[in-house]
C-alpha positions in Angstrom: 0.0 0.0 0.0 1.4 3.1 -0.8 0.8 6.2 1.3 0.1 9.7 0.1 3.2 12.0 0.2 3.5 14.8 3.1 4.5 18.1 2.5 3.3 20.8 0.7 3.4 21.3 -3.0 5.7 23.3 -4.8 2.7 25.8 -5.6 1.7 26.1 -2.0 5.0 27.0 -1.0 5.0 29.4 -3.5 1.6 31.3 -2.4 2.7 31.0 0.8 6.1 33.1 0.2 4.4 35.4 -1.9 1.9 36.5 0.9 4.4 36.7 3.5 6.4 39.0 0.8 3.5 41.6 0.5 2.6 41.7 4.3 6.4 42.1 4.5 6.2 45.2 2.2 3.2 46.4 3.7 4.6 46.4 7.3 7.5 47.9 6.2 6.0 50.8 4.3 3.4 51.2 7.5 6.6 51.3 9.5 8.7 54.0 7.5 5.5 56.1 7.2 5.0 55.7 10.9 8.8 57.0 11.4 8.0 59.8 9.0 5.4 61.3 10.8 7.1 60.8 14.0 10.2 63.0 12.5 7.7 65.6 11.3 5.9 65.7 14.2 9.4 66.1 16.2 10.8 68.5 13.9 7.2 71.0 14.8 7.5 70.5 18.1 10.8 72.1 18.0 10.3 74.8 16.2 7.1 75.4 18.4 10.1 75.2 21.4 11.8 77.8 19.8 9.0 80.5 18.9 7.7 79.7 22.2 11.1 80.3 24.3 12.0 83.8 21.8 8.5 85.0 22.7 9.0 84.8 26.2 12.8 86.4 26.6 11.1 89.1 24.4 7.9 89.5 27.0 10.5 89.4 30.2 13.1 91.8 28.4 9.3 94.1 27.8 8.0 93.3 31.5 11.1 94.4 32.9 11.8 97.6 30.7 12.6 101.5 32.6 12.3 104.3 31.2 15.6 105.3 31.2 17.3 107.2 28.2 20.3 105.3 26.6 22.9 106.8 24.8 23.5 107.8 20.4 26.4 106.6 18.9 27.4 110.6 19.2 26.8 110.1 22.7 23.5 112.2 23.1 20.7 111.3 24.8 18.7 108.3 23.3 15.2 107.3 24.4 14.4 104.2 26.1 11.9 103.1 23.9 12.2 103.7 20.3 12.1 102.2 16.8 14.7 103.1 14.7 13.3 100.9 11.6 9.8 99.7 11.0 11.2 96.3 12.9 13.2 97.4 15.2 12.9 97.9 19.1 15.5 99.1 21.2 14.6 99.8 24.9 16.5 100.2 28.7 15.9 97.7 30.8 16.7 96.0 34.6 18.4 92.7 34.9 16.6 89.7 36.1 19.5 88.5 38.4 21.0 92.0 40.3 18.8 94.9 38.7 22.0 96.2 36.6 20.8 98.1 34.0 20.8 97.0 30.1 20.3 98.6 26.6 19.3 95.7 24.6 17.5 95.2 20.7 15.8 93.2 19.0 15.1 93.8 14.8 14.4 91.8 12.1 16.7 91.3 9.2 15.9 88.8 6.5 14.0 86.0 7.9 15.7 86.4 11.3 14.8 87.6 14.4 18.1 89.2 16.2 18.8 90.3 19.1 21.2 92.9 19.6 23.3 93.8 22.8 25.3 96.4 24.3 28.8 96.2 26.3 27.8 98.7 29.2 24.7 100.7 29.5 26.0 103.8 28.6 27.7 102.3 25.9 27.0 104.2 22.3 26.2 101.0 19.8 25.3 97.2 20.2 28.0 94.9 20.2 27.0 91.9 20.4 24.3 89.6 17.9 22.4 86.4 18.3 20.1 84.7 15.9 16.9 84.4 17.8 14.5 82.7 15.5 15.3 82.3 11.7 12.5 80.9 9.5 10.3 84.1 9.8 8.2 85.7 6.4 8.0 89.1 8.4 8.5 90.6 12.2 5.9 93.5 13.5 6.0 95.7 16.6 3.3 98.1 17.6 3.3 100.0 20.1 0.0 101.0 22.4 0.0 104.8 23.6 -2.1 106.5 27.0 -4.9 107.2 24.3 -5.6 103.2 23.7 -4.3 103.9 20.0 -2.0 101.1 18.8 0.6 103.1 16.9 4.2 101.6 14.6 6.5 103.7 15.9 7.8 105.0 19.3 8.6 107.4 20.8 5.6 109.6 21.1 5.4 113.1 21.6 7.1 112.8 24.9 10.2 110.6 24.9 10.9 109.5 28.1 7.5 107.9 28.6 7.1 104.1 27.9 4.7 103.0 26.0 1.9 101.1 28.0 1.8 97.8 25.8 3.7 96.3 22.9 2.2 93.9 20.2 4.1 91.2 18.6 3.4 89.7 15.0 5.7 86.7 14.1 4.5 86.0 10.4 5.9 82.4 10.1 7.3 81.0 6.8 5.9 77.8 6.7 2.2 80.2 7.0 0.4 81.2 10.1 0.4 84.3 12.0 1.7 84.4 16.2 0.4 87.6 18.1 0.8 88.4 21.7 0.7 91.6 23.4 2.9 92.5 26.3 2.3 94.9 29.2 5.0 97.3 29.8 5.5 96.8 33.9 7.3 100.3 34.2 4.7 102.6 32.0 2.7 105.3 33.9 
């Protein structure tokens, strides 16, 4: 009596590897578009990060800002608050950690944000600049006045007064629009 042969047929095996090859591709392609958005998704976050930590060194350099006048590069007078270009902000203010006092700027220049430093107060120029936050289609300031007005540039009639708010607009590269408004501790 002969007995039927076990085992599979050439065919079956066949089948067989041929499913396991396309789950194999599918898995794999479920994988790397898995990784793909996990990279993207990374890659926002960080940016996010970085808008969000530029925003607030800009609100605590705003919160803590005096009206006190800074100095021209022909050593004159400057005001505390005042916009040299249409995005450009240079203002006086107290350090966080002893109360020294600062002249500091930020400006945009391309699709940068800068931020722009002096050696010593009294010091007539910046000297110093960091990169803040590159990626940027445009940079506005605006600055809100003792009438409620929101106005682009500052000072107002009287220099030495601060103004009472200031209004950021980061228009972003990749599309969108951030705005906050920060309250300027010192104005009266």
């Amino acid at each position: 009596m002969k007995h039927p042969a076990a085992g599979f047929t050439l065919i079956e095996i066949l089948v067989a590897m041929s499913l396991l090859a396309v789950i194999g591709v599918l898995g794999y392609r479920g994988l790397d578009s898995v990784r793909q958005t996990a990279e993207r998704v990374q890659e926002k976050a960080m940016r996010w990060q970085e808008i969000a930590l530029v925003v607030d060194r800009l609100g605590s350099d705003v919160r803590q800002a005096l009206a006190v006048p800074g100095r021209w590069p022909d050593g004159s007078p400057a005001p505390a608050w005042q916009t040299p270009a249409p995005a450009e902000l240079v203002l006086s203010r107290a350090t966080a950690d002893d109360g020294d006092l600062q002249r500091l700027a930020y400006r945009a220049l391309g699709d940068r944000l800068e931020l722009l430093t002096w050696p010593a107060f009294d010091a007539s120029a910046p000297t110093r600049q960091h990169v803040l936050l590159a990626g940027l289609a445009g940079v506005e300031f605006a600055y809100l006045d003792r009438e409620q007005r929101w106005l682009a540039d500052w000072p107002s009639a009287e220099a030495r007064r601060l103004p009472r708010a200031l209004r950021l607009r980061l228009h972003l590269a990749e599309g969108g629009v951030i705005e906050r408004i920060f309250d300027v501790a010192a104005a009266d």
